[in-house]
Every structure is written in C-alpha cells, then in structure tokens.
C-alpha positions as CSV (number, residue, x, y, z in Angstrom):
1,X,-13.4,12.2,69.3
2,X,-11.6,9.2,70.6
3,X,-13.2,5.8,69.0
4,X,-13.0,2.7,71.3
5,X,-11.6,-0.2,70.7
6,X,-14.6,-1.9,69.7
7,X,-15.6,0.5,67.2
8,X,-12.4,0.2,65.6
9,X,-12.3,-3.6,64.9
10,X,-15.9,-3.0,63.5
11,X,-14.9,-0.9,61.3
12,X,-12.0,-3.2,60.2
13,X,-14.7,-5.7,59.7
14,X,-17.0,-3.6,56.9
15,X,-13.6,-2.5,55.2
16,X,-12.5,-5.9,54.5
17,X,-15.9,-7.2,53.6
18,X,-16.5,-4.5,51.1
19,X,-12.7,-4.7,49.8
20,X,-13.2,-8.2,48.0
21,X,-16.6,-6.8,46.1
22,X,-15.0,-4.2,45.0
23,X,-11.5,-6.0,43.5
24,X,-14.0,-8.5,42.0
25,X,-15.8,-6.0,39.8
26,X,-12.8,-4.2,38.9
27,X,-11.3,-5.5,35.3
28,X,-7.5,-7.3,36.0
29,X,-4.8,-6.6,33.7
30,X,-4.1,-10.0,31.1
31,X,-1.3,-10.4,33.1
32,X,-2.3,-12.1,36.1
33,X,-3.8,-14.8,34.6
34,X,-0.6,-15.5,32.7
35,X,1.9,-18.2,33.7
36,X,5.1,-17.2,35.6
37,X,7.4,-18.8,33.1
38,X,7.6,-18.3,29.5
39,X,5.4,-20.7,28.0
40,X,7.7,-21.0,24.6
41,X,5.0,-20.7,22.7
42,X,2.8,-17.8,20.6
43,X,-1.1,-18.3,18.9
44,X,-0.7,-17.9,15.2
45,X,-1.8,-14.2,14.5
46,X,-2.1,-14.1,10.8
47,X,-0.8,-15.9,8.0
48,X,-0.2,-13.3,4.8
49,X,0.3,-15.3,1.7
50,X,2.9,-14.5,-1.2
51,X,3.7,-15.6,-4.5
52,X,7.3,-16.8,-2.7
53,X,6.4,-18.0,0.3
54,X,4.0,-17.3,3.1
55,X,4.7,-15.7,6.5
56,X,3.4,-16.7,9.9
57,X,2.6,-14.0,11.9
58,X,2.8,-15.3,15.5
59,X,1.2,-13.1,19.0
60,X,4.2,-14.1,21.1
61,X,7.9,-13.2,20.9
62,X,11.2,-13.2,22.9
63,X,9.0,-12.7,26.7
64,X,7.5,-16.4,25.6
65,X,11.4,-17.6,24.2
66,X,10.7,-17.4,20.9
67,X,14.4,-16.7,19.7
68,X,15.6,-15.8,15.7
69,X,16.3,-19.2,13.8
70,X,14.2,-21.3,16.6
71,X,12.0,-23.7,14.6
72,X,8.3,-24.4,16.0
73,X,5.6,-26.8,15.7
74,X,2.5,-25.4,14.7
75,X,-0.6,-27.7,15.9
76,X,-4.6,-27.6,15.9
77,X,-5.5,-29.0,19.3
78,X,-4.0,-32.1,19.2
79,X,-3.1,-32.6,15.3
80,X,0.3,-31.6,14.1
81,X,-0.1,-29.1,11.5
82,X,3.1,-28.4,10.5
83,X,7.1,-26.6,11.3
84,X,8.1,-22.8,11.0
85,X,11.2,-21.2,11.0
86,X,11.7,-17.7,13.2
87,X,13.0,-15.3,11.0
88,X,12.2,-11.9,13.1
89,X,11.1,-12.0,16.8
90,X,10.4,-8.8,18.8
91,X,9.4,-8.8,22.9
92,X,5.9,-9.5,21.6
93,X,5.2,-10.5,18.4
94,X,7.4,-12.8,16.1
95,X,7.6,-13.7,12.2
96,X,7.9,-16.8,11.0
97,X,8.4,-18.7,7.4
98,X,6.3,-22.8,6.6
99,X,9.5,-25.2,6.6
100,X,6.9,-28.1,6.5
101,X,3.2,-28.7,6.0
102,X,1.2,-31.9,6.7
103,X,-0.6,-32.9,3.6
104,X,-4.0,-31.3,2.6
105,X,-3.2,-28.7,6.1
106,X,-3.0,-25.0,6.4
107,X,-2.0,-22.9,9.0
108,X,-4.7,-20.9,10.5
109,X,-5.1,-17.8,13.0
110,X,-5.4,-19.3,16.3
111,X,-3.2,-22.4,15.9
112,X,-0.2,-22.9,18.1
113,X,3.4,-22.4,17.1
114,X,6.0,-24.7,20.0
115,X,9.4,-24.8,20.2
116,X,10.0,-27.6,19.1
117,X,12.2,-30.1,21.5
118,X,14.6,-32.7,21.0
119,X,14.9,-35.3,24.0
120,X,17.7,-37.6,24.1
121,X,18.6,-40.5,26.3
C-alpha cells in the first residue's frame, strides 16, 4: 500500500502532538533540573553528635567541588550559621567537622554548607 503524501504529513502531525503528552507524564531523572556547573555547595544531611565533636554530614561531594580541607559556610536562608571543615568527601556525599558556631545556633538538616570565598582587590 503506497500512502500519499498527504497522509504522511498527517500522520507526522498526531505523532508530534501526542509526543509532548506523553514526555510530560513520564517522571525525569533529578538530573535535568540540576545546574550545569557545580554549584559548590551540599544541604546539610545530618548532624551526629559526639562527646568530642560533632560531624556534619553534607548531601553533596567532589561533583558539587567540595574538596578535603575546603572550609564552608553553613547558613539558614539568609543567616550565617556557622564554618565547617571537609574532612572526607566522596563523588556524592561529604563529612565535615563545626570550626565555628554563631552564638545560641545549631546546625540543622537542610541548612546549606558554601565554599567559602575570599575576594581580593
């Protein structure tokens, strides 16, 4: 059977239509919403509390350019919390120990750890 020309671009037509319904109700991986460049920076996982010192768990690692000995500022929207030091930092996931703590602060799960920056002139 030999379709005609017309027939063809119809078809075309009802493909393309349906195509964008169907990626829109199909789940996307995390990824694509994610910025190209590393963000250098992680959410504060966890926080596990010892009688020597407490360690920040952080959901972010070397893909964000969170390196070993880096130190970080940790804030709560727009209120400086505190600093950490990176003491173990995996692809994903890093660990980090308090070097400084604003007064009456703690860190909390879903605070943000930043490299911190220096500018200079």
């Amino acid at each position: 059977m030999k379709l005609r020309r017309p027939v063809l671009v119809s078809l075309a037509f009802v493909f393309a239509a349906a195509l964008p319904a169907a990626v829109r109700g199909a789940e996307l991986p995390r990824f694509v919403g994610e910025p190209m460049h590393s963000p250098n920076s992680a959410r504060v996982s966890k926080v596990v509390s010892s009688l020597s010192a407490d360690l920040v768990i952080l959901d972010g690692g070397r893909e964000q350019g969170l390196r070993l000995g880096m130190v970080c500022t940790v804030s709560r929207g727009l209120r400086t919390i505190g600093e950490l030091v990176i003491i173990e930092a995996r692809s994903d996931r890093s660990a980090a120990l308090i070097l400084d703590l604003a007064e009456h602060r703690s860190i909390q799960s879903g605070d943000v750890a930043r490299i911190k920056t220096f500018q200079t002139s």
